[in-house]
C-alpha positions as CSV (number, residue, x, y, z in Angstrom):
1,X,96.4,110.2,69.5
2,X,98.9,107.5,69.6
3,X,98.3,104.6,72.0
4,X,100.3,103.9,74.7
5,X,99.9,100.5,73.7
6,X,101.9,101.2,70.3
7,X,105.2,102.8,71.7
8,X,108.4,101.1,71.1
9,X,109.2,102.4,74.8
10,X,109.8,100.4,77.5
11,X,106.6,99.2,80.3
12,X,107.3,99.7,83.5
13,X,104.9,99.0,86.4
14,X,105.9,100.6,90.0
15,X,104.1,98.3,92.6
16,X,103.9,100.1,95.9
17,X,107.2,101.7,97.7
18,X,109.1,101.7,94.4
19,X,110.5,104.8,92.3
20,X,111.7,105.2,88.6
21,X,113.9,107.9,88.2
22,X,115.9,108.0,84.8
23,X,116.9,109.4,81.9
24,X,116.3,107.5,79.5
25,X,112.2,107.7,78.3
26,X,109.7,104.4,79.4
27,X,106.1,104.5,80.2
28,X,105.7,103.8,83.9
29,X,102.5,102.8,85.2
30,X,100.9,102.1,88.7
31,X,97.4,101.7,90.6
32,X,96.9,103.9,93.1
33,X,94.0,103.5,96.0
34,X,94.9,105.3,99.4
35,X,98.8,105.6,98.0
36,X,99.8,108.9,96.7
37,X,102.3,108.7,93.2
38,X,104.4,112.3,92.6
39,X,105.9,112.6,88.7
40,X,109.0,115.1,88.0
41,X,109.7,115.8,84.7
42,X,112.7,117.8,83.0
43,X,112.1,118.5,79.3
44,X,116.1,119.2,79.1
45,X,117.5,117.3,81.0
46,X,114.8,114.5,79.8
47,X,114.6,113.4,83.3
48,X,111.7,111.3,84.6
49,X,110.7,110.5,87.8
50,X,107.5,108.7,89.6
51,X,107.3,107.5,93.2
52,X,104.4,105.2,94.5
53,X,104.4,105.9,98.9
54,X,102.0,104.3,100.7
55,X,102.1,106.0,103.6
56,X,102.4,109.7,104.9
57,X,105.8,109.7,107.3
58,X,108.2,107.1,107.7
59,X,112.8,106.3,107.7
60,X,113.8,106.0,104.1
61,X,115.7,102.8,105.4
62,X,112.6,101.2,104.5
63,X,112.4,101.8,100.7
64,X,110.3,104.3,99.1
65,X,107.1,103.6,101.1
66,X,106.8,107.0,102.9
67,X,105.6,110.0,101.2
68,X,108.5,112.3,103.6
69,X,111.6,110.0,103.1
70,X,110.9,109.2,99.5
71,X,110.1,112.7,98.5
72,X,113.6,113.9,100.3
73,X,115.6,111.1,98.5
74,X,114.1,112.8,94.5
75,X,114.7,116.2,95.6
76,X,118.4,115.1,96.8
77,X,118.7,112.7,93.7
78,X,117.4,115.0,91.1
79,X,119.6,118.0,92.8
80,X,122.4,115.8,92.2
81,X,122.4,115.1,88.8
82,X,122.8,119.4,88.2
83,X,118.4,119.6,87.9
84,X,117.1,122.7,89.7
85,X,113.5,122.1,90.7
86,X,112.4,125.0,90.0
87,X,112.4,123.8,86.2
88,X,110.8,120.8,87.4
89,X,106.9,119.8,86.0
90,X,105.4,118.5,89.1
91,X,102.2,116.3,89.3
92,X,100.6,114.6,91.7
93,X,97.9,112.0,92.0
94,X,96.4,109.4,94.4
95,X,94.9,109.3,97.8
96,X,91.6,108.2,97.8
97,X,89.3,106.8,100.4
98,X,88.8,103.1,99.8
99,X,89.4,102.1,103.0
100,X,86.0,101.7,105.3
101,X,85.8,103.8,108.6
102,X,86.0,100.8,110.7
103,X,89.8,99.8,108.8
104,X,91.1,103.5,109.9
105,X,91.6,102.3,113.1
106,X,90.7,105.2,115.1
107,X,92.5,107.5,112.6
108,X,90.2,111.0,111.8
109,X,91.9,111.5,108.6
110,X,91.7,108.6,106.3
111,X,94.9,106.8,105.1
112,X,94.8,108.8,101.4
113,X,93.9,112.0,103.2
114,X,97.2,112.1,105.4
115,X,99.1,110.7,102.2
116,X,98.2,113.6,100.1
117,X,98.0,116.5,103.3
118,X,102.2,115.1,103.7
119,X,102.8,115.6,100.0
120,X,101.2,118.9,99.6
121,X,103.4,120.1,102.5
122,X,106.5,118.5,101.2
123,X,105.9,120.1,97.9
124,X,105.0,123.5,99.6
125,X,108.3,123.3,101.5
126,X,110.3,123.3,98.3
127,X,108.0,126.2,96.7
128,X,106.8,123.5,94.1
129,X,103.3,123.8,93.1
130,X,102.3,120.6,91.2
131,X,100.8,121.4,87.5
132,X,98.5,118.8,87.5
133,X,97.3,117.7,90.3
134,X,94.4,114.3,90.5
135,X,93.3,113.4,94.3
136,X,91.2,112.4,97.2
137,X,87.9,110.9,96.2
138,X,86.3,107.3,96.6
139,X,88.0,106.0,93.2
140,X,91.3,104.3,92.8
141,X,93.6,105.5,89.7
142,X,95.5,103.9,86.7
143,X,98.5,106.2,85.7
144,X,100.4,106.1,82.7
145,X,103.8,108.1,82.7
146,X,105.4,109.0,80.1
147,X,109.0,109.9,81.2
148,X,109.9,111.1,78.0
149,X,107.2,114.3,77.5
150,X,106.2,114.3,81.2
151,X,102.5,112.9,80.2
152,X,100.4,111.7,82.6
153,X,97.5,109.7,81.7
154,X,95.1,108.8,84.1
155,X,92.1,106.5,84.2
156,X,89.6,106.4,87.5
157,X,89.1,102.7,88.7
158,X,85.6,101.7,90.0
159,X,85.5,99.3,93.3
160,X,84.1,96.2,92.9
161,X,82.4,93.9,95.2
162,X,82.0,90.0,94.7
């Protein structure tokens, strides 16, 4: 297989409460801990999107750092430019539990648990059932997006301690 490494696409890396949403193909990356990142992909419409929320609920005034808001503005964007989602590939990946008890801050649900309980709802709502799906556990992820053939690669980050 090709590397990622070797395409003459462009590199994109979404820090948290950003979105790509184009057209035109790039590989997108991001690191995920707690945060929860959701990929559309429309082989002919060639339409790719990613989001990277950080948190489960929250006014889209404040960029795309709530799982609710940001998911509403795709659905709404991606609508808009003639897309049904229906046709839509639909993966989603994130939400683990790196943060310690004590950080939940009297939370029962960790952080990455609510994060991906408010995107599987979201996703329900709209009768979308994600085709590849990567989440919860005690490891952070490295995704790789590939906008153009809707490829997600994904590599499991181990926690370090100095």
């Amino acid at each position: 297989m090709k590397s990622l490494r070797d395409t003459h696409l462009p590199h994109i890396f979404l820090k948290p409460g950003e979105l790509f949403l184009s057209r035109d193909p790039a590989i997108v990356s991001t690191v995920l801990g707690s945060c929860v990142s959701i990929t559309f992909f429309e082989p002919v419409a060639c339409l790719g999107a990613m989001c990277h929320v950080m948190l489960p609920s929250g006014p889209m005034h404040e960029g795309f750092r709530y799982v609710d808001s940001t998911l509403g503005y795709m659905v709404e964007k991606i609508g808009g430019m003639g897309i049904r989602l229906a046709v839509c590939e639909v993966k989603m990946f994130g939400g683990a539990d790196v943060l310690l008890p004590r950080e939940l801050q009297g939370s029962k649900l960790s952080i990455g648990c609510q994060n991906i309980l408010e995107a599987q709802r979201g996703l329900d709502l709209l009768g979308l059932v994600p085709k590849a799906s990567d989440v919860g556990g005690k490891h952070g992820r490295k995704l790789f997006f590939n906008s153009h053939t809707g490829d997600v690669f994904l590599k499991k980050v181990q926690k370090t301690h100095f």
